[in-house]
Every structure is written in C-alpha cells, then in structure tokens.
N, C-alpha and C positions, 0 to 999 in steps of 0.2 A: 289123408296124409298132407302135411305142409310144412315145405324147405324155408329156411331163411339163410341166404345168400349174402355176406355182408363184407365190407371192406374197400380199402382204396384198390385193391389191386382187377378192376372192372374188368380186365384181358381174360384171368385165370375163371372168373365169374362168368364172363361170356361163354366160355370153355364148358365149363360144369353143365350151363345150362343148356346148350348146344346138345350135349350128351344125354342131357336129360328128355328132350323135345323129341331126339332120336329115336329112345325108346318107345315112342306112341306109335311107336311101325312105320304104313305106308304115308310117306311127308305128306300125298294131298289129300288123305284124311286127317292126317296130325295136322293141318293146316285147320282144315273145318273145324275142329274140336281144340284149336290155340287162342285165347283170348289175350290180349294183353291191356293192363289198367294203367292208369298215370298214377301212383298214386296219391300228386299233390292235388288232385282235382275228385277224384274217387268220391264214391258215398259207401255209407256201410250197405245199405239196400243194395247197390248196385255192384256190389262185392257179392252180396250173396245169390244174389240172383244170378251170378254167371257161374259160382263155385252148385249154387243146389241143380243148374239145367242137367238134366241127363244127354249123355254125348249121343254125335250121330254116326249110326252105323262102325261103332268104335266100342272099347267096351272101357274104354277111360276118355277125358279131357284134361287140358290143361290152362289153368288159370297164370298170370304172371303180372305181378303189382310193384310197380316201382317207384321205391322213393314215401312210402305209405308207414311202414314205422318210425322213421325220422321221423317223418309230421308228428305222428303219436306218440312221442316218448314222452316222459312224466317232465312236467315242469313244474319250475314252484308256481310260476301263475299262469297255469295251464286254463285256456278258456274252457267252458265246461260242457261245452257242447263234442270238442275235441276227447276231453277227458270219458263221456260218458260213449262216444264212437271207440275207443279203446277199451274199456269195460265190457261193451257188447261183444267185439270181434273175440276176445283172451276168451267170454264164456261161450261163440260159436266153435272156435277152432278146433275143439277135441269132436265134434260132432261131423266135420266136414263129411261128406260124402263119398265112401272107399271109390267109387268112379270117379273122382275129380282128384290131380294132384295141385295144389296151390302152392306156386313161390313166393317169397315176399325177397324181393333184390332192392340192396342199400349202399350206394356207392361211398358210405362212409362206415367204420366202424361203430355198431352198437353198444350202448354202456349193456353193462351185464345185468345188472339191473332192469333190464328192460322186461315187463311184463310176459310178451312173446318170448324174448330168449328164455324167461324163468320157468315158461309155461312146455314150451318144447323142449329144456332137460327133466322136466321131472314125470314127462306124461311121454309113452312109446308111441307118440302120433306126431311127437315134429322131432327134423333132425337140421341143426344147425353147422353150417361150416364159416369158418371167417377168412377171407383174401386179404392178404399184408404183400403187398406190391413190395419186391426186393430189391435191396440197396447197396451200395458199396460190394465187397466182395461178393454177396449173395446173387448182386446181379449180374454180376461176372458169373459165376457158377449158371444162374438160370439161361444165360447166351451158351456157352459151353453145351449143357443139357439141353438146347433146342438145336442145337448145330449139329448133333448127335441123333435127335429123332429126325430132322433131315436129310441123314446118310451121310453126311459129312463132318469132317474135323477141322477144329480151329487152331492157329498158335496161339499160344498165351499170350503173348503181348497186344495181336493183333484183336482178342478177344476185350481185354483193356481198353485197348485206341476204341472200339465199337461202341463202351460201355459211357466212356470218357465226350464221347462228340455227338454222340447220337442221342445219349440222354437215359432217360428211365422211365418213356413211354416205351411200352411193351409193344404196343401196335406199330409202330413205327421201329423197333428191334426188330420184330417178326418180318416185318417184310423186307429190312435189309437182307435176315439171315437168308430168307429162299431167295431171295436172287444170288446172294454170294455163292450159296450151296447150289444152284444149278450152275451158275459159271464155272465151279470147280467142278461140277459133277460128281464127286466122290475120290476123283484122282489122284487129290494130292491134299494138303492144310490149306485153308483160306489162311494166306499171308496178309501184311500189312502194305502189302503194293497193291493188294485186292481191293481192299479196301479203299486205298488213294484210287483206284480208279474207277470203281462202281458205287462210293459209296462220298453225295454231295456234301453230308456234313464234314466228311473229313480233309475238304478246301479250308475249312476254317482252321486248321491246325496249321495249313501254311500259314496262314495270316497272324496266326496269333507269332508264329517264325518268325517274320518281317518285321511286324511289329519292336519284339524282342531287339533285335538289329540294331530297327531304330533309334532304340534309345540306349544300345551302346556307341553307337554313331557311325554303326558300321553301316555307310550304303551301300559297300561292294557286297555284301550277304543278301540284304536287303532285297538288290537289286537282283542279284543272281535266282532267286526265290521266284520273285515277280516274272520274270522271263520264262522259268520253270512251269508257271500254271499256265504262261502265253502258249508258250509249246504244248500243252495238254490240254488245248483247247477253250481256255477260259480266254472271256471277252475284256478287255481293258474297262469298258464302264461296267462290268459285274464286278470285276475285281475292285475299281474305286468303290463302290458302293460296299463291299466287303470293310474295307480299309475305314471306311467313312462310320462304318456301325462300330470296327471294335475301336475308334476312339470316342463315340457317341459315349459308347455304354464306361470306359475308362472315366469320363467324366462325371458322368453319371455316378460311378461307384465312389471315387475320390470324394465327390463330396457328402454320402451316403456313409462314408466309413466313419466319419467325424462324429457321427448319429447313432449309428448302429451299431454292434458290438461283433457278432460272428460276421463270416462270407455264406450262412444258411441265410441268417438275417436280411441280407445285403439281395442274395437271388430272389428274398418271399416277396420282398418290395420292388424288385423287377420283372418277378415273374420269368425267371431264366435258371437254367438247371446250375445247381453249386459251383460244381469244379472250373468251370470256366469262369465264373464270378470270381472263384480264389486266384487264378492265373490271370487274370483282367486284373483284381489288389496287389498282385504284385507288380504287375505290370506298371500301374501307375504309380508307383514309390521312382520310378525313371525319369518323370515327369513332373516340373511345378506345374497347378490349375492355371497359369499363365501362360506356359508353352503349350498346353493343351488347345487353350483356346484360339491359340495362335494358328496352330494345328489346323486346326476344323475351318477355320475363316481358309488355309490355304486349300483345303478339302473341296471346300465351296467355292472359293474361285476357280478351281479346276475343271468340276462339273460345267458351270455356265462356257467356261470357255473351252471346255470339249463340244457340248450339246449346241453352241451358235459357233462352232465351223472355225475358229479363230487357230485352234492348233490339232492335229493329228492326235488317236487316242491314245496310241502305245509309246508317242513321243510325249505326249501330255504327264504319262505315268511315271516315264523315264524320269523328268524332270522333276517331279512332286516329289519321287524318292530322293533326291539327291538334296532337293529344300529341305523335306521331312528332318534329315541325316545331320542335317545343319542346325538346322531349328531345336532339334532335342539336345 
C-alpha cells in the first residue's frame, strides 16, 4: 500500500500522518519499523531497499519520503536520469510489499497529472488525500472547530481577532487555542479580552490603534493607548520597537504599492500575512513618504537617546507621541 499526502496545509498532514504511525501499535516497535527518507537526496535503490526489508517483530513497517515527488514530476526538460528514477518507482509501486506501508508527503500541491497520483487512482494500491490550508472565512470556521474539539467555545468576533493577528499558520493557531481553552477551562466563551491578554500578537492591534490616531493627530488617543499597554505590562522599548516596525513596514508598503497591484501582492513581497498589509495601505494614504521619513529618523533618535541614558523611557515615549501627533 502507498499514501500520497500532499498540499500547503503540512498541520492537517502532520495529523494524518500521526494517525497513521499510530496504528503500527506499540510506538517502540513502530519506532524500530519507522523509516523516514529526505526525498530530495533519496535514491531509487535506497527507497527500495527500505520499503522490500521485512519489519522487526512487527507484522508491518513504515516507510515515509518527503519532498520525492516534487523532485519527480514531468518536466519539459526533465534530466533523464530523474525521468527514468520516476519510470522505475510508477512500475515498483503496485508491487510494494503488503508488510510495508509507504507515504510519499509534498508540502506542495501535486499537478494531477502526475504519474503517482495517475497511478494511485486507477490501481486499488495507493490512496491519495490533498491538504489546502484554510483561508478567510474557512479559517475562521477551522479555529471555531478546534476550539470545540478543545472543550471549549469561542465568540465570533473574538475568533476573527484570532484569525486577523495570529495569521494562517496553523501551528501557531493551535497553540494559541489550548492555551486559551485551558484558561477558560470550559466555563465560559474565550472573549476578546482573552485574547488581549494571553495572546502576544494581539499587542499589535493596539498599535496598529495608535498608529491610526496618529495620523488623525489625535495624540490624546494615541496617548491614552500607550499608557494602556504601560499598565498591562508592556515595556516602553518593546513598545517603541513595535511603533518603529509598523512604520518600517508603512514605508515599505507605500512605496511597494506604486509597483504592485493587490495588498496579496504587497504581503508575497514582504513575506507578512494580507490583512495587516491591507490596514498598513491604508494606513499610509495618512501619510506623505516625507512625513514618514520624518517619522522614523525621530524613531531613531529616541532609541539612541533611551539606550545612552539621556531621557527616561516612558517619558521618552510620552514625548515621541506628542512629536509623532504633530508631525503627521
């Protein structure tokens, strides 16, 4: 038998296969009888040679190759030493050895076309599942549905705020959720104050607040914000340091938009998740690229003159906001 695991969404794929490793029974014989391959470095010999061993004191093994079909897929000027390492494997795989199960895991989506996937729908020896990591509402629905196999319930909004700050790695959802869900224990909805307080990215939501402020020139908001994270234990140079990235990245995007056409566009070439990139474009329409810069040089005189002792940091901060409040 051999699986093919495939897709961006490597969480639900670690899952699967989790599940599947389980079933080889006792872990420290499933451990003796777990192989795992790289498989950008792999040889065909060296694939078969782990899938034909007979397991030890076990009445199956498991093989597990990653990253081995991608190398393999059909290209137009596929080297042929490649080409003919895929030829071989497509005409071993219906033969594998009913004691061996073999995965093939692809942290990318498979064309359909691919020999393997053609080969495991039309032959009752491979079974294919594909992982599509969820987006927008669906990953809102997928937090909801983990908060739930948790033992606990979410508000809707506060499931949003979750989805909004924290992003669309899964592994880093997941571990907010069971911390949220043991805080609540089951007793009540994880709210959105839960969230403000056990959960670090959503500091950045005040900021992107202040920010906002800023550039209606409101410092009394501003301000009142800043003192807010002071009181909830945030440190005056984490905070600058906060302040200092989301005009970094404001700069950054303003002159990126000029360029680029969406705010998907705008995150691929920063490498930061959408939604915050959309509210960072809007953000900097508050802003000419000259106050901006303006901006950041007083950013940077603040740090030096916190870090060499010259002024107090929460009076440092005080001040910055009130410059900031002027300046935009």
């Amino acid at each position: 038998m051999f699986y093919v695991f495939h897709g961006n969404d490597t969480f639900s794929c670690a899952e699967e296969l989790a599940a599947l490793t389980a079933k080889m029974g006792d872990p420290a014989m499933a451990g003796l009888n777990t192989t795992h391959l790289d498989g950008h470095s792999t040889t065909l010999d060296e694939l078969l040679h782990h899938c034909d061993t007979i397991p030890f004191l076990s009445d199956r093994r498991l093989v597990i190759v990653g990253g081995l079909l991608a190398r393999l897929a059909p290209r137009g000027a596929q080297a042929s030493a490649e080409a003919k390492f895929l030829e071989e494997l497509v005409a071993y795989l219906p033969h594998v050895p009913p004691t061996t199960r073999l995965v093939f895991v692809e942290s990318k989506r498979l064309p359909l076309r691919h020999p393997v996937l053609a080969l495991a729908q039309s032959s009752g020896a491979g079974y294919v599942k594909a992982f599509v990591a969820p987006t927008g509402s669906g990953l809102v629905r997928w937090v909801r549905n983990r908060v739930r196999q948790a033992g606990a319930q979410i508000e809707a909004h506060a499931a949003e705020m979750l989805c909004t700050f924290v992003g669309d790695d899964l592994y880093l959802l997941y571990n907010e959720i069971e911390k949220l869900a043991a805080y609540t224990d089951g007793q009540r909805p994880i709210t959105e104050a839960d969230l403000q307080l056990l959960t670090p990215q959503l500091r950045q939501a005040s900021i992107f607040g202040m920010v906002d402020a800023l550039g209606r020139r409101d410092g009394k908001t501003a301000s009142s914000i800043y003192h807010d994270l002071l009181d909830a234990g945030d440190h005056p140079l984490a905070l600058l340091g906060m302040i200092t990235r989301q005009f970094r990245l404001m700069i950054q995007v303003k002159e990126l938009a000029s360029e680029l056409i969406t705010p998907e566009d705008i995150a691929r070439e920063l490498h930061q998740n959408p939604y915050p990139i959309t509210k960072i474009l809007s953000q900097s329409k508050n802003f000419s690229m000259a106050q901006l810069h303006l901006i950041y040089r007083k950013l940077l005189d603040t740090d030096v003159e916190i870090k060499t002792g010259k002024i107090e940091p929460t009076l440092a901060l005080d001040t910055l906001i009130a410059s900031l409040s002027r300046a935009a």
